[in-house]
PDB file of N, H, CA, C and O in Angstrom:
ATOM      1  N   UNK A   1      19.552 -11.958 -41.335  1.00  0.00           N
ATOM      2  CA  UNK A   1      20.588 -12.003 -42.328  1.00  0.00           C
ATOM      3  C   UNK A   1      20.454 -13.314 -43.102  1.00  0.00           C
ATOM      4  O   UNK A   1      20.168 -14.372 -42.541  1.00  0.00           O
ATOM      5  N   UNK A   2      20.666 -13.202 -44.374  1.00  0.00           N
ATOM      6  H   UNK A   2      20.899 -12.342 -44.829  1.00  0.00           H
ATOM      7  CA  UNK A   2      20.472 -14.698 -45.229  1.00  0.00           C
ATOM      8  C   UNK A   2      22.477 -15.237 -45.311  1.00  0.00           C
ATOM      9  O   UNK A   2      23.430 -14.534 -45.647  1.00  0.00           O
ATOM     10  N   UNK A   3      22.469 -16.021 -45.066  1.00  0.00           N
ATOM     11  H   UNK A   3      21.694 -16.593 -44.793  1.00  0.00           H
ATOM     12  CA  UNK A   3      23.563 -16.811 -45.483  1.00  0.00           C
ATOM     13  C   UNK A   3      23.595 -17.979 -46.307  1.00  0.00           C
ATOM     14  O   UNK A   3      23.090 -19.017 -45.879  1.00  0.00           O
ATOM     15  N   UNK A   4      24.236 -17.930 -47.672  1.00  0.00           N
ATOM     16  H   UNK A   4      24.646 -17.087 -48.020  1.00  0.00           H
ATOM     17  CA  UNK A   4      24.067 -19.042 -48.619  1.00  0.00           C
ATOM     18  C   UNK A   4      22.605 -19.746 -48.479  1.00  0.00           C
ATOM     19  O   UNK A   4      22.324 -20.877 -48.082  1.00  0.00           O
ATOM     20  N   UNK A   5      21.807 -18.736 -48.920  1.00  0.00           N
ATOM     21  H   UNK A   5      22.035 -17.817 -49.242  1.00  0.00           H
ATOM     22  CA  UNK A   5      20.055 -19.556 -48.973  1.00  0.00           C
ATOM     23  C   UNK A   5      19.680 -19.950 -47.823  1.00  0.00           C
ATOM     24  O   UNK A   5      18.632 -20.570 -48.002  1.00  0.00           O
ATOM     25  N   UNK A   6      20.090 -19.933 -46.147  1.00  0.00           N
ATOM     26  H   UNK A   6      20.941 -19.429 -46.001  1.00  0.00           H
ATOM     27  CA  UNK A   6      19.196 -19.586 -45.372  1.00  0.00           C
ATOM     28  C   UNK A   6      19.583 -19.083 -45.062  1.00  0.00           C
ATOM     29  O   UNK A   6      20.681 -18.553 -45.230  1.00  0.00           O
ATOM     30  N   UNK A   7      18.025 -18.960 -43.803  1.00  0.00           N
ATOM     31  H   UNK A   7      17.133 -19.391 -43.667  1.00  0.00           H
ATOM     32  CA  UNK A   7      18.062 -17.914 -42.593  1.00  0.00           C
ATOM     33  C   UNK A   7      18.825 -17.937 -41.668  1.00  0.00           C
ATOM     34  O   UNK A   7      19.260 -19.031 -41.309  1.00  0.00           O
ATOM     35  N   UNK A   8      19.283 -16.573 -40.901  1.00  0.00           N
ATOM     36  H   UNK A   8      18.929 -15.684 -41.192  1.00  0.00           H
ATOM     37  CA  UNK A   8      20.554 -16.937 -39.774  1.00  0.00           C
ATOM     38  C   UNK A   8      19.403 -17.555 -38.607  1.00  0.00           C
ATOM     39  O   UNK A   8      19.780 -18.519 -37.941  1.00  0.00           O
ATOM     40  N   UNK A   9      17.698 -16.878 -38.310  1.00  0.00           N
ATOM     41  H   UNK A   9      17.392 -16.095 -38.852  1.00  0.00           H
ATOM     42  CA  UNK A   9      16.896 -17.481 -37.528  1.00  0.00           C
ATOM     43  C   UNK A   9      15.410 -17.535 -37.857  1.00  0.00           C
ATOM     44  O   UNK A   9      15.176 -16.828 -38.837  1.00  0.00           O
ATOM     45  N   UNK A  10      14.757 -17.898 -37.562  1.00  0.00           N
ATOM     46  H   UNK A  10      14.948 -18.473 -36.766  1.00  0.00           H
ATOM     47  CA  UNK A  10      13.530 -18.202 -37.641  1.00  0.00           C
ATOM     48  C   UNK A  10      12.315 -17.230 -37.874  1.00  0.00           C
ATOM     49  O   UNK A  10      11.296 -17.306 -38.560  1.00  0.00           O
ATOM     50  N   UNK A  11      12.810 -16.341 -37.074  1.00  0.00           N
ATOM     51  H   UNK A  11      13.638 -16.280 -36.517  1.00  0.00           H
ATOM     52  CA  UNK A  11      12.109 -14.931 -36.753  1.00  0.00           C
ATOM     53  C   UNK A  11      12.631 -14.434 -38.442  1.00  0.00           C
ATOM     54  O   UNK A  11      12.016 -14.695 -39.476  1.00  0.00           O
ATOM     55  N   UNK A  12      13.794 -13.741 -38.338  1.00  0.00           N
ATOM     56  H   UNK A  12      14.293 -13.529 -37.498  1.00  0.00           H
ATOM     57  CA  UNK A  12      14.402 -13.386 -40.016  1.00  0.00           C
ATOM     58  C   UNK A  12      13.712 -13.700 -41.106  1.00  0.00           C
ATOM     59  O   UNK A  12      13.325 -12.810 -41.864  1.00  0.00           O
ATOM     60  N   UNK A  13      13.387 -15.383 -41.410  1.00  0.00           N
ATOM     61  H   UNK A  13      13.701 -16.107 -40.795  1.00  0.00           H
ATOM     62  CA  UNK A  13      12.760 -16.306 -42.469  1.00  0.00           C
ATOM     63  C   UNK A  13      11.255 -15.437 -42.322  1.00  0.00           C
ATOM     64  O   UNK A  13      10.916 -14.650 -43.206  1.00  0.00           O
ATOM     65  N   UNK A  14      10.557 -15.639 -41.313  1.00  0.00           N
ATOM     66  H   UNK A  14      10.833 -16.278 -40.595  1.00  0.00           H
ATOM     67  CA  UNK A  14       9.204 -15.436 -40.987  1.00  0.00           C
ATOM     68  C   UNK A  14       9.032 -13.534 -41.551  1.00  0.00           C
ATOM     69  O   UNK A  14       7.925 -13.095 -41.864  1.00  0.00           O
ATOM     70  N   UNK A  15      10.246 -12.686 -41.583  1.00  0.00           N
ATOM     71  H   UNK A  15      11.145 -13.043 -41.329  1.00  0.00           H
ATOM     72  CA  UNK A  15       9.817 -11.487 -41.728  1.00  0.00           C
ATOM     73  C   UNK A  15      10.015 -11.266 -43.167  1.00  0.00           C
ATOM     74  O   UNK A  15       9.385 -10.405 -43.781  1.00  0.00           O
ATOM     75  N   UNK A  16      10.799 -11.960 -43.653  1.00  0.00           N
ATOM     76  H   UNK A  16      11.311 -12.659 -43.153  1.00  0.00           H
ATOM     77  CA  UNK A  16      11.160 -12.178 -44.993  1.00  0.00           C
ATOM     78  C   UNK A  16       9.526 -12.702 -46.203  1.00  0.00           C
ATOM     79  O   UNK A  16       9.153 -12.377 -47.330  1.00  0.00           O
ATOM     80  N   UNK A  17       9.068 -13.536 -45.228  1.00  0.00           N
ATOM     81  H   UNK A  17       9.371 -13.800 -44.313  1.00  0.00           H
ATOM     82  CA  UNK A  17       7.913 -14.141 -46.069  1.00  0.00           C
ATOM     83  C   UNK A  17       6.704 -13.216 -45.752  1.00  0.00           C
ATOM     84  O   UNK A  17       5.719 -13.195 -46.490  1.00  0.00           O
ATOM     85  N   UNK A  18       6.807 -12.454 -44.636  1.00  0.00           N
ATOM     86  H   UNK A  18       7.607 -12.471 -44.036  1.00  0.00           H
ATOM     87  CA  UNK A  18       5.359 -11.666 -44.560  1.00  0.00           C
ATOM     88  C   UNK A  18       5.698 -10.249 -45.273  1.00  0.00           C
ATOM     89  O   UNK A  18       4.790  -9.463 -45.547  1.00  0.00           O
ATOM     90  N   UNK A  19       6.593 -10.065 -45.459  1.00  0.00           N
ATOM     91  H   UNK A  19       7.330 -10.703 -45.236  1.00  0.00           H
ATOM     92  CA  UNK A  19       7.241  -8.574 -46.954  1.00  0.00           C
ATOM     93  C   UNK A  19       6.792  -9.319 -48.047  1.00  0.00           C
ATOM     94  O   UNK A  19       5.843  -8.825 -48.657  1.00  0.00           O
ATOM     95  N   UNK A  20       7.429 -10.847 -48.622  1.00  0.00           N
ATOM     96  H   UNK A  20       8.199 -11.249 -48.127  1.00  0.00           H
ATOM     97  CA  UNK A  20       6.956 -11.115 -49.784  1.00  0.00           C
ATOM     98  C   UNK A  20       5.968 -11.066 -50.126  1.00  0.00           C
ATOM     99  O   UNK A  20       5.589 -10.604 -51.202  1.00  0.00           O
ATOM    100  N   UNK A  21       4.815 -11.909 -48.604  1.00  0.00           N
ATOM    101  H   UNK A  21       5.122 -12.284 -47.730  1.00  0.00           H
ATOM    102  CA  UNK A  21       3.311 -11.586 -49.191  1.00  0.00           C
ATOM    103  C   UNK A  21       2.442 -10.594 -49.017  1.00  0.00           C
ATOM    104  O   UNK A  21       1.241 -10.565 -49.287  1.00  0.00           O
ATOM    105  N   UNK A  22       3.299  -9.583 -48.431  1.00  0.00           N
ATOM    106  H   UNK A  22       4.274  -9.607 -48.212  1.00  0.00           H
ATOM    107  CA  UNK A  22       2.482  -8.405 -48.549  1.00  0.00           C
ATOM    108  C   UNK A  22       2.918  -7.601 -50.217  1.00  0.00           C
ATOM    109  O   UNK A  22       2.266  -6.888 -50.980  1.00  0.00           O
ATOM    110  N   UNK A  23       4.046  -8.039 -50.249  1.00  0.00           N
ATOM    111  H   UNK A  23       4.576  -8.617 -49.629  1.00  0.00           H
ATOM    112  CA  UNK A  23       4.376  -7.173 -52.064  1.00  0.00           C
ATOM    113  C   UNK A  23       3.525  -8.128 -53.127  1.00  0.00           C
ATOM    114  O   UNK A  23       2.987  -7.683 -54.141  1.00  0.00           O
ATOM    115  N   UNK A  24       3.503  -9.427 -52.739  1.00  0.00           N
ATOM    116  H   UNK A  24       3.941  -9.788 -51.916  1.00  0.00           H
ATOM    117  CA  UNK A  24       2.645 -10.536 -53.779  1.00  0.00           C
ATOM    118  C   UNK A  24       0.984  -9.756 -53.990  1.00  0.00           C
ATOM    119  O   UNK A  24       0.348  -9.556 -55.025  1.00  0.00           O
ATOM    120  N   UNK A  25       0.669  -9.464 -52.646  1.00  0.00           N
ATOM    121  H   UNK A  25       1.185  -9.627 -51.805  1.00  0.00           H
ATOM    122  CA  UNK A  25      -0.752  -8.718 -52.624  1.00  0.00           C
ATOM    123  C   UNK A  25      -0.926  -7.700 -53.278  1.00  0.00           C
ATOM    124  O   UNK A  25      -1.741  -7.468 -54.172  1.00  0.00           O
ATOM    125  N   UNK A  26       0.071  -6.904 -52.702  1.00  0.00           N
ATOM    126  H   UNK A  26       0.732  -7.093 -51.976  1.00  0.00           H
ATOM    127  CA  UNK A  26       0.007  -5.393 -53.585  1.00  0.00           C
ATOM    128  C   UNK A  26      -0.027  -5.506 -54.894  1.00  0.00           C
ATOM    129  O   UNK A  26      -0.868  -4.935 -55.589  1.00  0.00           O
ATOM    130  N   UNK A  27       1.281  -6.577 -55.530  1.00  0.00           N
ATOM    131  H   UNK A  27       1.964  -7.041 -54.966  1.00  0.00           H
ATOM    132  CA  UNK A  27       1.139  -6.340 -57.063  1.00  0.00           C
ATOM    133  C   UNK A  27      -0.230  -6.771 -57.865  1.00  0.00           C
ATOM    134  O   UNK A  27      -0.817  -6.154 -58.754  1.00  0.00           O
ATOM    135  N   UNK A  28      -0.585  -8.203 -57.177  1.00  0.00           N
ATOM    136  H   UNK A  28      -0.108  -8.705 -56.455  1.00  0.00           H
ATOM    137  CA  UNK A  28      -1.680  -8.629 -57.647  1.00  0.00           C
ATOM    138  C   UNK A  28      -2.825  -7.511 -57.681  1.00  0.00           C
ATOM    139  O   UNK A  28      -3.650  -7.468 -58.593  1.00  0.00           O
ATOM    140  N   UNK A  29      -2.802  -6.452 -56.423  1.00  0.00           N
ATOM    141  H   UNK A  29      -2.132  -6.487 -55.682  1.00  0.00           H
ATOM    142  CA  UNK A  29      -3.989  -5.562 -56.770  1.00  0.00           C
ATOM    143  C   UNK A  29      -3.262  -4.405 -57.667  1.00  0.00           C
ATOM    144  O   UNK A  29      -3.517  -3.309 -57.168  1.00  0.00           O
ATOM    145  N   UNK A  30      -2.542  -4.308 -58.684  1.00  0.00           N
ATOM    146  H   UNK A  30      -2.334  -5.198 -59.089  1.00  0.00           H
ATOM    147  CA  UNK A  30      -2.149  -3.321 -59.179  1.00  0.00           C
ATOM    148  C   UNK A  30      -1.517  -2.421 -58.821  1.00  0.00           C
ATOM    149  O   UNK A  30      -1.680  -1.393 -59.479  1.00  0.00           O
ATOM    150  N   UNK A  31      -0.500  -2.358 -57.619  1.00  0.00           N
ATOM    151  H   UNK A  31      -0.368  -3.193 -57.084  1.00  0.00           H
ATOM    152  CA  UNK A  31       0.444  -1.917 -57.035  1.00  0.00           C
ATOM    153  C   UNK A  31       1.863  -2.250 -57.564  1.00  0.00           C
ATOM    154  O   UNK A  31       2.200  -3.405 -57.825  1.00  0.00           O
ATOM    155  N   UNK A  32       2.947  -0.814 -57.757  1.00  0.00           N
ATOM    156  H   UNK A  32       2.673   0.124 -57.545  1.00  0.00           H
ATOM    157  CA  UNK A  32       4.410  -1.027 -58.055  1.00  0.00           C
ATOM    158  C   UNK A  32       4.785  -1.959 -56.432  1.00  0.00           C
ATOM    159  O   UNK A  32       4.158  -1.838 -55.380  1.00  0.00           O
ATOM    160  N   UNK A  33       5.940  -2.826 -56.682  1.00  0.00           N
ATOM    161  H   UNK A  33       6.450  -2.925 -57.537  1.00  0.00           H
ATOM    162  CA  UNK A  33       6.321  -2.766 -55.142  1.00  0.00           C
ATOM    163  C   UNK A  33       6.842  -1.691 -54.453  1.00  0.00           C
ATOM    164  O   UNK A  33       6.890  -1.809 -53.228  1.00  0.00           O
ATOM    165  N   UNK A  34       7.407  -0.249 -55.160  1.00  0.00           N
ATOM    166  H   UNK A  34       7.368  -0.153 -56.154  1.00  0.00           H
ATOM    167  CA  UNK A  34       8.047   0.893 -54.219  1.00  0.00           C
ATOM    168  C   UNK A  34       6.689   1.404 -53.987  1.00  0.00           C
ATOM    169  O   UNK A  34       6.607   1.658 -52.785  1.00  0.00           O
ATOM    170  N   UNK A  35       5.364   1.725 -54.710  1.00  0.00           N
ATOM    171  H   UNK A  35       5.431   1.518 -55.686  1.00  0.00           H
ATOM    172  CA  UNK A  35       4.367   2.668 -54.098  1.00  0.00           C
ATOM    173  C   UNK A  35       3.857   1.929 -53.033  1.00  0.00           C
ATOM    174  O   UNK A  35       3.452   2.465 -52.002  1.00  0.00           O
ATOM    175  N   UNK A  36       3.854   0.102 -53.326  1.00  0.00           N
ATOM    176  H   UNK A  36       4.183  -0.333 -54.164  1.00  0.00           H
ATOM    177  CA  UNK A  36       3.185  -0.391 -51.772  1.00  0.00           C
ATOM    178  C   UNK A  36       3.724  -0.340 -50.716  1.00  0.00           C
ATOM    179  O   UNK A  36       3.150  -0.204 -49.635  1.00  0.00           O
ATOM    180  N   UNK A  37       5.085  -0.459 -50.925  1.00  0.00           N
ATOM    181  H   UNK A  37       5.552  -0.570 -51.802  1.00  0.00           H
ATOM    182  CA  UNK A  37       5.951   0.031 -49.671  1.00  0.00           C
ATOM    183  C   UNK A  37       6.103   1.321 -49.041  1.00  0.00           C
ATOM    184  O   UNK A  37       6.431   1.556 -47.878  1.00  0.00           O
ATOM    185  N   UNK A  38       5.767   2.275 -50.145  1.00  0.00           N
ATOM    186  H   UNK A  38       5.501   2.084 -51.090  1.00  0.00           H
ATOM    187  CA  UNK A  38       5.412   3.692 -49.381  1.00  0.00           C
ATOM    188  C   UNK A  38       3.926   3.472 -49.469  1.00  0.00           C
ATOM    189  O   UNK A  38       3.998   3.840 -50.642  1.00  0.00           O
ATOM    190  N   UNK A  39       2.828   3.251 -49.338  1.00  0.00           N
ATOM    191  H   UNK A  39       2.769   2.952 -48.385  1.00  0.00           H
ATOM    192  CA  UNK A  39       1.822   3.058 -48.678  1.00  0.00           C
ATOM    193  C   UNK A  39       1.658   2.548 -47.124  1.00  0.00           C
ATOM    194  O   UNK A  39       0.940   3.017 -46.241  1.00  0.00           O
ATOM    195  N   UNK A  40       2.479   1.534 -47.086  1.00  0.00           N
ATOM    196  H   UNK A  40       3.062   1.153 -47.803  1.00  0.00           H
ATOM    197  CA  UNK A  40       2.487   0.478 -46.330  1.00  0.00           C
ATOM    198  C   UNK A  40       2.958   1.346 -44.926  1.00  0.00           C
ATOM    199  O   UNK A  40       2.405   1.193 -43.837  1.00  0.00           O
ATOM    200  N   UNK A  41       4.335   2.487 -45.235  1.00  0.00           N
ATOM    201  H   UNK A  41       4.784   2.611 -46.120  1.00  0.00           H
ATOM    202  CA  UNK A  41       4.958   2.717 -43.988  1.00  0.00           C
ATOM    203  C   UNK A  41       4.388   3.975 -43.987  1.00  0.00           C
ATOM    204  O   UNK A  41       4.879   4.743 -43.160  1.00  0.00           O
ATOM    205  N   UNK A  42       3.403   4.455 -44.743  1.00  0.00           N
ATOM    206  H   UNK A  42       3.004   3.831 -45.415  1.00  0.00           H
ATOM    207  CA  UNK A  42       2.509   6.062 -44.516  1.00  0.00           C
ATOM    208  C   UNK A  42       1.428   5.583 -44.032  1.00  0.00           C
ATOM    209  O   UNK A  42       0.863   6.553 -43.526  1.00  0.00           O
ATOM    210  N   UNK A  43       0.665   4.478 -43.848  1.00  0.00           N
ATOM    211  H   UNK A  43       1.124   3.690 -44.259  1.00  0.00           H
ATOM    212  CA  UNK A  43      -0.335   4.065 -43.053  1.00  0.00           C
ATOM    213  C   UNK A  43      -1.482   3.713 -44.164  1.00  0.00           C
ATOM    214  O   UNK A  43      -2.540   3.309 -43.682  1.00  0.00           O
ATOM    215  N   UNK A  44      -1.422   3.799 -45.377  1.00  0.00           N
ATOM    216  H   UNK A  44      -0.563   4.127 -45.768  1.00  0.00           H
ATOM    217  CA  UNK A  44      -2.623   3.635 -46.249  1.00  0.00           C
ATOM    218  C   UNK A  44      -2.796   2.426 -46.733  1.00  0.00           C
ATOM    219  O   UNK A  44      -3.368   2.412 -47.823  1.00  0.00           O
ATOM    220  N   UNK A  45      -2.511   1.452 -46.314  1.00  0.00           N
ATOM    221  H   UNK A  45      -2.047   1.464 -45.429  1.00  0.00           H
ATOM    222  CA  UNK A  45      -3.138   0.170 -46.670  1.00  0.00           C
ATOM    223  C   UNK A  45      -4.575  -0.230 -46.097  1.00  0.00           C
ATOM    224  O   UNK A  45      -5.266   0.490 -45.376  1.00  0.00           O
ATOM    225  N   UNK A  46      -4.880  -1.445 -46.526  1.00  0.00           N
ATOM    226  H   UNK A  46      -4.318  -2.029 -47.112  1.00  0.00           H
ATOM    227  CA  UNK A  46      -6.240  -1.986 -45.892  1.00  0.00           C
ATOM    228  C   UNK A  46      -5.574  -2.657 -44.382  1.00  0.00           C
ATOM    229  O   UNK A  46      -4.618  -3.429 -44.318  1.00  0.00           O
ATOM    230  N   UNK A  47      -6.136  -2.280 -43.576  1.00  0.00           N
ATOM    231  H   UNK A  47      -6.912  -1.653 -43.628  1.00  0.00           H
ATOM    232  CA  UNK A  47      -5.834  -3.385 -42.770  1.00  0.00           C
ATOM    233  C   UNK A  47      -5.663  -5.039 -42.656  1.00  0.00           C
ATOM    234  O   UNK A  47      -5.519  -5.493 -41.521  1.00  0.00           O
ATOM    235  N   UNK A  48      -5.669  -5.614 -43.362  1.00  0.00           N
ATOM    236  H   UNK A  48      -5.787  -5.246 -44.285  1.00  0.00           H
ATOM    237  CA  UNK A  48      -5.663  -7.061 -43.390  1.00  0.00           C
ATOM    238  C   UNK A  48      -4.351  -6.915 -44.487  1.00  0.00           C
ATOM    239  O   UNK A  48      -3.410  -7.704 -44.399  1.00  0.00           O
ATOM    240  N   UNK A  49      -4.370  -6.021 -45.351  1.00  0.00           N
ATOM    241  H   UNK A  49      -5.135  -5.381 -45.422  1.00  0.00           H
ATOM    242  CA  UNK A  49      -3.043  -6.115 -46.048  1.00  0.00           C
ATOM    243  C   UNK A  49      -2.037  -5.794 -45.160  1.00  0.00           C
ATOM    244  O   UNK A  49      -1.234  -6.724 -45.102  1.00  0.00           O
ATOM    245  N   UNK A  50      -1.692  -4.716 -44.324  1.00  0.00           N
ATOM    246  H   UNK A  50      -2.345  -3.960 -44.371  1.00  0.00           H
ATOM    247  CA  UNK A  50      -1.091  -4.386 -43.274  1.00  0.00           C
ATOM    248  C   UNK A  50      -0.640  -5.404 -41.836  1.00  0.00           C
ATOM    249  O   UNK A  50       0.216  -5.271 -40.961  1.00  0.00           O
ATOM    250  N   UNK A  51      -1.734  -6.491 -42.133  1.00  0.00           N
ATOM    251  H   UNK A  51      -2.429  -6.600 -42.843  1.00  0.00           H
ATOM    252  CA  UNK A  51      -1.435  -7.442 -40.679  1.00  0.00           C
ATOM    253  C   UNK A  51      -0.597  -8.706 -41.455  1.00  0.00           C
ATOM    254  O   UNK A  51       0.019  -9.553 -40.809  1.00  0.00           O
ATOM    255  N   UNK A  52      -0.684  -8.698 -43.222  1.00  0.00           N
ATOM    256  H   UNK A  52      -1.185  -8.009 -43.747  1.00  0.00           H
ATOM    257  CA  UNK A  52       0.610  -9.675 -43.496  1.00  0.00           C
ATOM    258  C   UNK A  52       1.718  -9.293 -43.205  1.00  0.00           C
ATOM    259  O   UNK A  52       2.747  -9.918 -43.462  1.00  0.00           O
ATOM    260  N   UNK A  53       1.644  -7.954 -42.490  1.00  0.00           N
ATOM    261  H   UNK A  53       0.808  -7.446 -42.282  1.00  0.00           H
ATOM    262  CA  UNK A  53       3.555  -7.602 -42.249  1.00  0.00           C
ATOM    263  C   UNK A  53       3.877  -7.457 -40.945  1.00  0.00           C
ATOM    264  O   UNK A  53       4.825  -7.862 -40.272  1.00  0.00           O
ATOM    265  N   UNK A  54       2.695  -6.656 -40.653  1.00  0.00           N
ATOM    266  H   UNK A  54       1.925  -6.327 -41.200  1.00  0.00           H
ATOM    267  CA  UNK A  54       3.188  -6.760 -38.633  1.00  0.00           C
ATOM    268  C   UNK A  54       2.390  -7.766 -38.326  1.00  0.00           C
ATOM    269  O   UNK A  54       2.471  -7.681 -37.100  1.00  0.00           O
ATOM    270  N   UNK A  55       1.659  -8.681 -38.525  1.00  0.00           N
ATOM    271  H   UNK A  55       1.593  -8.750 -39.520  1.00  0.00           H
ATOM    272  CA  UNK A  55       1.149 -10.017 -37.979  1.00  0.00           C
ATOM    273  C   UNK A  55       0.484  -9.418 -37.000  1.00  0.00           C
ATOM    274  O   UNK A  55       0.896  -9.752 -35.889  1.00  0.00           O
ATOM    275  N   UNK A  56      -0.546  -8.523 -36.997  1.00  0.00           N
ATOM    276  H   UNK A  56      -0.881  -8.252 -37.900  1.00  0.00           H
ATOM    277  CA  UNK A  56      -1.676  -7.944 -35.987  1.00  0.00           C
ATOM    278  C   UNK A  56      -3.011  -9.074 -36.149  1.00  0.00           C
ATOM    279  O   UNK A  56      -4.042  -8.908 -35.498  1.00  0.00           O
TER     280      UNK A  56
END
């Protein structure tokens, strides 16, 4: 949960920034952010784009 510009914890902040840079990626490769996000949770990403969000 964000409260007045931060994070309530650490974990939160950290999931917050690996969505941003997985949407930063996508757009940069010519991705809307809603089609990368339905890519993302149908399984069709690259893998290394996929490990900025679950940190595999």
């Amino acid at each position: 949960m964000k409260i007045s510009g931060f994070f309530h914890s650490i974990e939160t902040g950290n999931r917050f920034l690996r969505i941003r840079a997985f949407l930063s990626t996508a757009t940069k490769q010519g991705y809307s952010a809603f089609e990368a996000m339905k890519k993302l949770f149908t399984g069709q990403t690259e893998p290394f784009v996929s490990n900025l969000v679950w940190g595999d």
